[in-house]
C-alpha positions, 0 to 999 in steps of 0.5 A, a space after each residue: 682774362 678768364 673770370 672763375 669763382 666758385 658757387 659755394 666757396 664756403 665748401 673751400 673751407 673743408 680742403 684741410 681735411 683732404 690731410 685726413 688720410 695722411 693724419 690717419 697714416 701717421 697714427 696708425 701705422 704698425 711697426 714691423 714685428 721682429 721674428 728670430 731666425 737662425 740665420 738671415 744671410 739670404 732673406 736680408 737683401 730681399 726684405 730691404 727691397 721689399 720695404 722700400 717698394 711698400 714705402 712707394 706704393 704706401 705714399 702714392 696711394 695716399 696721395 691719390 687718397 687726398 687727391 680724391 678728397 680734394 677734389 670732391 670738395 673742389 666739386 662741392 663748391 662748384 667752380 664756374 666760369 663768370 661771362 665777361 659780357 654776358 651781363 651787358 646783354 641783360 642790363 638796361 641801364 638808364 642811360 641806354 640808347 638803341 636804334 631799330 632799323 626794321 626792314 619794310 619792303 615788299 619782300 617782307 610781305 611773305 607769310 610765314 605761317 599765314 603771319 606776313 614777316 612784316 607783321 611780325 616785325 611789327 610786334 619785335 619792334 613793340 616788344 622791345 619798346 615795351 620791355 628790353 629798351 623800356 629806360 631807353 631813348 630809341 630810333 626807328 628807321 624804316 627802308 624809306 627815310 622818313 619825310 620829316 627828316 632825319 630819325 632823333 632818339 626818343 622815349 619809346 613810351 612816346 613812339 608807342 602812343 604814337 604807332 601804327 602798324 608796319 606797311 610796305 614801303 618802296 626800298 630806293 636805297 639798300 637796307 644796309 645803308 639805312 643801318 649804317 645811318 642808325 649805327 653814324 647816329 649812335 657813335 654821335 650820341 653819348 651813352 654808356 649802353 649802344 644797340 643796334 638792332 636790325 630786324 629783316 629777312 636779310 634779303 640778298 639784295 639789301 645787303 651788298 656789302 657789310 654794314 658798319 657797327 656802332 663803337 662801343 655798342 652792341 648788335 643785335 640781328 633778328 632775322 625772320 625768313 624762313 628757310 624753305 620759302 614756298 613762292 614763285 613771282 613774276 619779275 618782268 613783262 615786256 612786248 617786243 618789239 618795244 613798239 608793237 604795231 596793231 594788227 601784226 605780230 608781237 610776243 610778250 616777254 615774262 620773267 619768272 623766279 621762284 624755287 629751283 626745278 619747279 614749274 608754274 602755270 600762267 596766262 598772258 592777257 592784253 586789257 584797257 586801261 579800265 580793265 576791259 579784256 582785249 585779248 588772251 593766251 591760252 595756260 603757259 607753263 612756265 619751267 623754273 632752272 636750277 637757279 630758280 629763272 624761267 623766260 617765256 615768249 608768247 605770240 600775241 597779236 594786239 588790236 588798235 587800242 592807244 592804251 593797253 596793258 600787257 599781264 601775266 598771272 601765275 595760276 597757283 597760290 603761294 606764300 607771297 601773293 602780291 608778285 603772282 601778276 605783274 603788267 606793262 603799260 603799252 601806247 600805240 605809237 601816234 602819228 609823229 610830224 616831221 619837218 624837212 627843214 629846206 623846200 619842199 624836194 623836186 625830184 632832182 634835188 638831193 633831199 628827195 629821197 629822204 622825202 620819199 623815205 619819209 612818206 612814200 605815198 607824199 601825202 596821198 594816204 596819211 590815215 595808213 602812215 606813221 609820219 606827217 611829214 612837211 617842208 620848211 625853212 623853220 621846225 613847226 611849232 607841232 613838229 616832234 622830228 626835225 631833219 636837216 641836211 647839213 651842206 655847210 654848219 647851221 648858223 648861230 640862229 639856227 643852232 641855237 634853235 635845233 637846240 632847244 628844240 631837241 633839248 624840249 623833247 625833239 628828234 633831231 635827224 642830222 645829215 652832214 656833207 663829208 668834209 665839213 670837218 676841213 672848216 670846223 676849226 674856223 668857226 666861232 667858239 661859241 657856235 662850236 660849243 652848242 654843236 658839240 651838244 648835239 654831235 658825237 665828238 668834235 669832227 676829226 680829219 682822217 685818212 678813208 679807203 674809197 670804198 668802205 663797208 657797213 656793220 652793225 657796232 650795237 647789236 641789241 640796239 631795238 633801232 635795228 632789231 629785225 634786220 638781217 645783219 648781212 643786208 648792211 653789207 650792200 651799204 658802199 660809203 665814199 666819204 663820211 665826217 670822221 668823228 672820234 672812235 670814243 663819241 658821246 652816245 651810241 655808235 649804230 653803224 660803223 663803216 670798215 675799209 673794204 681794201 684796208 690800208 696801212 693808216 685807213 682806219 674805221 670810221 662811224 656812219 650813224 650815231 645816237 645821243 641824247 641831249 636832255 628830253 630829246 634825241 640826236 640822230 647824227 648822219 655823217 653823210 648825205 644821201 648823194 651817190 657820191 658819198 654812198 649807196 644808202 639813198 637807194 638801199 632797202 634799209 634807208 626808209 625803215 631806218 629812217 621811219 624809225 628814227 623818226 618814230 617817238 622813242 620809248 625814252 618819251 613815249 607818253 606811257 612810261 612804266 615806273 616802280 613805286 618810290 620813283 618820281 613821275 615827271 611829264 615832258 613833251 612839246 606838245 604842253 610846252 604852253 599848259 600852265 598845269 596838267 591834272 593828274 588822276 591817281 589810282 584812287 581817282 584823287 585829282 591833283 593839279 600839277 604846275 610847269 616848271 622850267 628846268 634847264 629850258 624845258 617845260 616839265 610837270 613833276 608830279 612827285 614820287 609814286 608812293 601806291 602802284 597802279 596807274 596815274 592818268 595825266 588827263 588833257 586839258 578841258 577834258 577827261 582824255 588822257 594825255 599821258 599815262 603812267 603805270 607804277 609797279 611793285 619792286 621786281 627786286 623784292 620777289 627774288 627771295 635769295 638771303 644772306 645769313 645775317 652773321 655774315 652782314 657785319 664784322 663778326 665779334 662778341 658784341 654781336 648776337 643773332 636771333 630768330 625772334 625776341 623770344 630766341 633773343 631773351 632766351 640767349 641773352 639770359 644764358 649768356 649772363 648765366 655761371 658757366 659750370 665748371 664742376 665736370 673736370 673735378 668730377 671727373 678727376 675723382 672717378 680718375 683718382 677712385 681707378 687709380 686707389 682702387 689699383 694701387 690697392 690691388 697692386 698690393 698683392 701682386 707686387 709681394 716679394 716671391 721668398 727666396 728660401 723657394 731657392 734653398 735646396 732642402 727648404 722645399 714644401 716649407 712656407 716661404 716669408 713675406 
């Protein structure tokens, strides 16, 4: 309901005088004179007309006249509309309570005027601790939760004496979820008086849906991005193919954002991991579109060095310098050893192609080859790979073996003889359990065409990245152990009918899982001419060196970004009881194994500073395993949400720009709204409309009728 009132109502007092002019009409008023006349026959009708147009006009002026006087006194006592809310916005009562979410990420790191945002949200958040919520309880929530448990309300003469200055935190979660935790903590509480106050840049990815008010309370959002940012930032730095090889060709991969239709010039180096350059491109430029993206391929060529790191650098300044560079952490591939599991092959034997695949030269030339490659009936304790060519299903022993070898971070390569599926049913349940973990599906019995073609089903998949799709299609599959067209993993390559048939379907050929730490290569196979061509094919001995190969999944150089966890995993520390782990700052950490799920690990905790983490081999300063941790990519892409649009709007909402801005709109909202212009304006109306009727006087005198008398012409006509 609308709320008036007038400033001086004291002036009300005076309306009785708007009857002065009625008042004055009465007392003053003149009776009509009366004048002889011979005859009145022609002028009598006239005169009666006359008066009763003179009574209309009389009494209208004098209503306008007390119009006017009332509402000038109206004026006077100036009538305001009171703000209904607007004093909730000022108050601070005792029993007030509020929650600050202020917003820590990276992005927030943005100079605004050579002031980072995030020191400016700093001096918001003491500023209202100090003076607005002064009585208050307040809570702090910051982008990362805190590590001693969930934020309590608390004196903010408390939280002051204890503060110290804003840093950049990592973000795991959206901001809008650390909101939604502060407004669950104010509708726990009981209090008369609720804020939220949220304090960000309002950073688009922040906020992917709305986040919810607190009940009966009120929001209050600062945002502090500037509208035009000046930065560009580089989001992504990559060598493909994902595992170079030294001393052939490799390009480096960047990703760059920034303002739209601009352009930036950058370089690409390749160092050690103690900063020594190894290599250098020359000044790239890179071109931003109209959504602010650009991507760069550099050729580069690395050297033989096990660590390196891959960085690139814009060579302009701008407003937020810490994303300018960005670098990924590269290891060589070592050697992998591989176990045929079986004797060693004779040329005769079946297994003798995989063997040759693995290693062509048998030995002779290991210094040149990726892969150490033995036979035997049991995986070497060393092994990383094992491969297995499956004429019957592995017994319960060997299952569980191939098992937790694959599940400690192990390659399986897994051969099958087609129609094993006829006998997948007679076996114990329990075997078919553990081999369900290591294949795509259960086998299936299905219908095949006698000759069938290959094709790539995962086409960007880095396993086949290189190879001309059309060489696929000289691959002749007979027969293969159908699987279910929905496996668990990846579906490589696929064979198609090259006669199709009514009730012939498709079936796969090569298949992807990962089981805990390791990988599963499934093979519904084997490598015999009556099965298919695939021994004899110029793709059986890459394919099969690349699977082979450690994965990037386990590669002993992991990238990670600040806030994630860094684990090592890998059979070959299966019998350390701790590793040492090295961090940026040189500090020594000795982290203890533990076994989870069978597998050893070594969980170091989450990286909370980028730079690189050296796990260091044991009795020694070599380093084992390294892990480089980055800077959010995410916080470089400076895209906003208008705050308004963040939450449900409503009169319990306000955005500010700062806390000066929100003190200057708060006092307003609590301020009269004057309402005094209409009756101003009424009385510059009625002022018109008097000073008409007035001249309305003259012009509405009766025209005598003696004009119309014959013989009266030249006299003076009566009014």
């Amino acid at each position: 309901m609308p709320n008036f009132s007038f400033l001086f109502s004291g002036a009300l007092l005076a309306l009785p005088l708007a009857a002065l002019p009625v008042i004055l009409h009465l007392l003053f008023r003149r009776k009509s004179p009366v004048v002889m006349f011979s005859t009145i026959r022609f002028i009598q009708a006239s005169v009666q007309r006359t008066a009763a147009r003179k009574r209309v006009q009389k009494w209208l002026l004098l209503a306008c006249r007390v119009l006017v006087l009332a509402m000038l006194i109206f004026a006077v006592a100036q009538l305001v509309h009171l703000p209904t809310a607007g004093g909730a916005w000022t108050s601070s009562k005792k029993s007030a309570i509020a929650t600050i979410v202020v917003d820590t990420s990276y992005s927030m790191q943005l100079q605004d005027h050579q002031e980072p945002l995030l020191h400016k949200a700093d001096a918001a958040v003491r500023e209202l601790l100090a003076e607005r919520f002064a009585n208050a309880k307040v809570a702090i929530f910051r982008s990362l939760p805190s590590a001693s448990g969930p934020e309590r309300l608390t004196a903010p003469g408390a939280i002051l004496a204890e503060w110290t200055q804003l840093a950049p935190q990592a973000n795991p979660r959206p901001l809008v979820d650390r909101i939604a935790a502060a407004a669950d903590l104010l509708d726990r509480e009981q209090s008369d008086d609720k804020w939220l106050v949220v304090i960000s840049d309002f950073q688009k990815h922040e906020f992917p849906s709305q986040f919810p008010k607190p009940k009966g309370g009120h929001v209050v959002m600062i945002d502090m991005h500037p509208d035009d940012p000046r930065s560009a930032g580089i989001t992504r730095v990559a060598i493909d193919p994902p595992q170079p090889t030294p001393g052939t060709g490799s390009e480096a991969v960047i990703d760059v954002i920034g303002k739209p239709n601009t352009s930036h010039p950058l370089t690409v180096s390749a160092t050690t991991a103690a900063g020594a350059k190894l290599a250098e491109t020359g000044v790239q430029i890179a071109s931003l579109d109209s959504g602010g993206h650009a991507r760069l391929r550099v050729p580069l060529h690395l050297p033989a060095q096990p660590w390196m790191l891959l960085k690139a650098a814009l060579a302009d300044e701008d407003d937020m310098p810490w994303d300018n560079s960005r670098a990924q952490l590269i290891q060589t591939p070592p050697r992998q050893k591989v176990t045929l599991l079986g004797p060693k092959p004779t040329p005769d034997s079946m297994a003798f192609p995989v063997w040759l695949a693995l290693d062509p030269s048998e030995g002779t030339h290991p210094e040149t080859w990726s892969l150490a490659v033995k036979a035997g009936n049991t995986i070497a304790p060393d092994a990383n790979v094992a491969v297995l060519l499956a004429e019957d299903w592995p017994d319960d022993a060997r299952t569980n073996r191939l098992l937790n070898f694959v599940r400690g971070g192990g390659t399986l390569i897994f051969f099958l003889r087609p129609g094993l599926e006829q006998t997948w049913a007679k076996l114990p349940l329990a075997r078919r359990t553990e081999l369900l973990v290591l294949l795509p599906s259960p086998p299936m019995t299905r219908t095949m065409a006698a000759v069938n073609t290959v094709s790539v089903s995962a086409e960007a998949d880095p396993l086949l990245s290189g190879f001309a799709r059309d060489k696929f299609d000289d691959i002749v599959v007979r027969r293969v152990v159908p699987f279910s067209a929905d496996p668990q993993g990846t579906l490589l390559l696929n064979c198609f009918p090259k006669d199709p048939r009514p009730g012939m379907e498709a079936a796969g050929l090569l298949y992807r899982r990962a089981v805990a730490a390791g990988t599963v290569y499934t093979i519904a196979t084997l490598p015999d001419r009556q099965y298919t061509n695939l021994e004899f094919h110029p793709l059986f001995l890459p394919l099969l060196v690349r699977m082979s190969q450690r994965s990037l999944a386990r590669s002993a150089a992991q990238n990670v970004e600040i806030g994630q966890p860094i684990t090592l995993i890998g059979r070959q520390f299966d019998n350390q009881p701790s590793m040492t782990m090295q961090g940026p700052q040189n500090d020594m950490t000795v982290v203890k194994a533990q076994r989870i799920n069978g597998v050893v690990q070594f969980p170091f905790g989450v990286a909370t500073a980028p730079g690189l983490y050296t796990w260091l081999q044991p009795g020694s300063n070599e380093p084992a395993a390294m892990t480089h941790v980055q800077l959010p990519a995410t916080e470089s892409e400076l895209f906003y949400t208008p705050a308004a649009l963040t939450t449900a709007p409503g009169d319990d909402v306000m955005v500010a720009r700062s806390v000066a801005e929100l003190k200057a709109r708060s006092a307003k909202l609590s301020e009269a709204e004057p309402m005094w212009q209409m009756s101003i304006a009424l009385v510059l109306l009625l002022l018109c409309a008097e000073a008409l009727m007035g001249s309305l006087s003259r012009l509405w005198k009766p025209i005598s009728l003696r004009a119309f008398v014959p013989g009266t012409k030249g006299e003076t006509a009566l009014g």
